[in-house]
N, C-alpha and C positions, 0 to 999 in steps of 0.2 A: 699077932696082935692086930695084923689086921683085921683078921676074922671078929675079935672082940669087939674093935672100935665099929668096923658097919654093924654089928648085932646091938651096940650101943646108942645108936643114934637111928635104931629101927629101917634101917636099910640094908637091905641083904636078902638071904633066903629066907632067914629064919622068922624075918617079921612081916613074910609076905600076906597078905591076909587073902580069907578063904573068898572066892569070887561065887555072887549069890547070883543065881540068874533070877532073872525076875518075869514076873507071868506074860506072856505074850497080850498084849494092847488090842481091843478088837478098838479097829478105825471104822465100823461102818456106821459105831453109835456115838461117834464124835460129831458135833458141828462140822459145817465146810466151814473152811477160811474164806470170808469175801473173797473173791476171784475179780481182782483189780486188772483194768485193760492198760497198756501203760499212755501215761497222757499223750492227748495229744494237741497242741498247740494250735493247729490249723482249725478245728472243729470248736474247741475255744471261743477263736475270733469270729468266726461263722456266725455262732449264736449270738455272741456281742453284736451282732452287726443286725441281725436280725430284728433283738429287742429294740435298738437304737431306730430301724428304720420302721417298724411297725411303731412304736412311739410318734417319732416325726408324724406320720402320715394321719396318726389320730389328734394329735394337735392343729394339724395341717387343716384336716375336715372339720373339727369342732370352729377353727379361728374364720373357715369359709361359711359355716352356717353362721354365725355369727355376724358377718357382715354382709351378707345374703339377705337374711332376718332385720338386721337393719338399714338398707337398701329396698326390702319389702313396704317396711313401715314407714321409710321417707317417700318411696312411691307412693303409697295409699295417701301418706298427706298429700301431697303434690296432687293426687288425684283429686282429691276432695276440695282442696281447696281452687283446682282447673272448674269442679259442677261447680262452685258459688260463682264462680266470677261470669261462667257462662250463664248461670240463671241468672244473674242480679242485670248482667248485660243483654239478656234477653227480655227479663221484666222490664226494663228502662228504655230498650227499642220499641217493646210493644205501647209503652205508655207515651212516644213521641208520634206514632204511629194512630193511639187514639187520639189524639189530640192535633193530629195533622188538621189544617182547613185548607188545603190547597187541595181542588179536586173535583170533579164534579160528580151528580150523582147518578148520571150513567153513564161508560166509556163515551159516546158520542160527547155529551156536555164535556168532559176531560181533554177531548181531542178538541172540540172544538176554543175554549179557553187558550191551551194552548196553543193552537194559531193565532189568535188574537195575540198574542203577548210577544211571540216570533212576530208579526208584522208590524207592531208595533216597537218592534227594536228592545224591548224588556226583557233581555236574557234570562237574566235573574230569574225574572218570576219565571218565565218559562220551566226554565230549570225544575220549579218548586214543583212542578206538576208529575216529576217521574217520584219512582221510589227514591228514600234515602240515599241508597250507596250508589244510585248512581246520575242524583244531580252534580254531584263540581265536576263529572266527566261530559255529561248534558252541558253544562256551560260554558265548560273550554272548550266541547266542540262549538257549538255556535257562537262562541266570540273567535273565534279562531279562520272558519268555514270561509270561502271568499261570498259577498252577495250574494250572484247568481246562483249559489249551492244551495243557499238558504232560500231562496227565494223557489226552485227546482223542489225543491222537498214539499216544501210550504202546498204549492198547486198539486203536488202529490196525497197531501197528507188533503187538502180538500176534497179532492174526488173518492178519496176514503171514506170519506165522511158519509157518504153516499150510498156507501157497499154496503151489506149486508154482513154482518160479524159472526160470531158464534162463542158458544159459554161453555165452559168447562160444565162435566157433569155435577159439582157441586156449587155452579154459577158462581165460584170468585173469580173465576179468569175469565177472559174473554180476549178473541182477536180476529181482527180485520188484516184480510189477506192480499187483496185487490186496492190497489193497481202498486200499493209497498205494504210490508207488511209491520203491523201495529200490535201489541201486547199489552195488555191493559192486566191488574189485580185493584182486587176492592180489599181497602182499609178494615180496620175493628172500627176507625170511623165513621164507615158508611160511603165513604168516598170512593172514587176508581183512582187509580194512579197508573201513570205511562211505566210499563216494564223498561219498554225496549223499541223503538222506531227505527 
């Protein structure tokens, strides 16, 4: 029976079924399979790290042109605005300059004006007889100087008077060497003015 019951329920010899071989597979007309490397974690983060800091460093450079470019264009103002204040400051020197009448109208007249005005105790005007910048330094030396100082100069600046000068080759300057030395410039007014004694 037993023999029955496995032939009944197809297990046994008798229900073994016939084994088909099947055609041999040619594998060279197959696709490959992707040929995967297995991951790796370290090369990964590498990249990550990479993208990240090539990122950074173009943000970095865009945000420096960027304040470079506007540091350019606040210099250029700054610059522009340093030429007006210096020309507006220069047209307004030149126009106190023409309009100077302290002076005389050749260094001797100038030089001698100002002696008069030093021995006459008139600092002040004195003063008025150099260039601009550097009368209030003209009159606190001579309000400052003892007498005799002034007085030394004074017979200095006489016997100058005297000597014979010489002009610049575009005759605005001119100066007396002998026995101190004297520097004179001519105004847009026409006038000489004391450089420097």
């Amino acid at each position: 029976m037993d023999e029955q019951n496995q032939n009944q329920f197809g297990a046994g010899p008798a229900n073994v079924p016939p084994v088909v071989s099947q055609p041999a597979v040619n594998r060279s007309n197959l696709p490959n399979p992707p040929v995967t490397e297995p991951s790796n974690p370290r090369k990964s983060k590498f990249w990550k790290f990479v993208a990240w800091f090539v990122a950074i460093v173009i943000v970095a450079a865009a945000g420096l042109w960027a304040i470079g470019d506007y540091q350019y264009s606040e210099g250029i103002k700054a610059f522009e605005k340093w030429a007006e204040d210096t020309k507006r400051a220069t047209e307004e020197f030149e126009a106190r300059k023409a309009a100077d009448t302290f002076g005389g109208a050749t260094p001797q007249e100038t030089l001698r004006v100002y002696i008069e005005a030093v021995e006459k105790g008139d600092y002040e005007l004195a003063s008025k007889y150099f260039v601009f910048d550097r009368q209030e330094k003209e009159l606190r030396s001579l309000t400052n100087s003892p007498p005799d100082n002034v007085v030394n100069v004074t017979r200095l600046l006489r016997e100058a008077l005297n000597n014979e000068g010489s002009y610049s080759a575009d005759r605005k300057e001119f100066a007396i060497r002998r026995p101190i030395l004297v520097d004179f410039i001519l105004y847009p007014s026409g006038l000489w003015k004391i450089v420097e004694i």
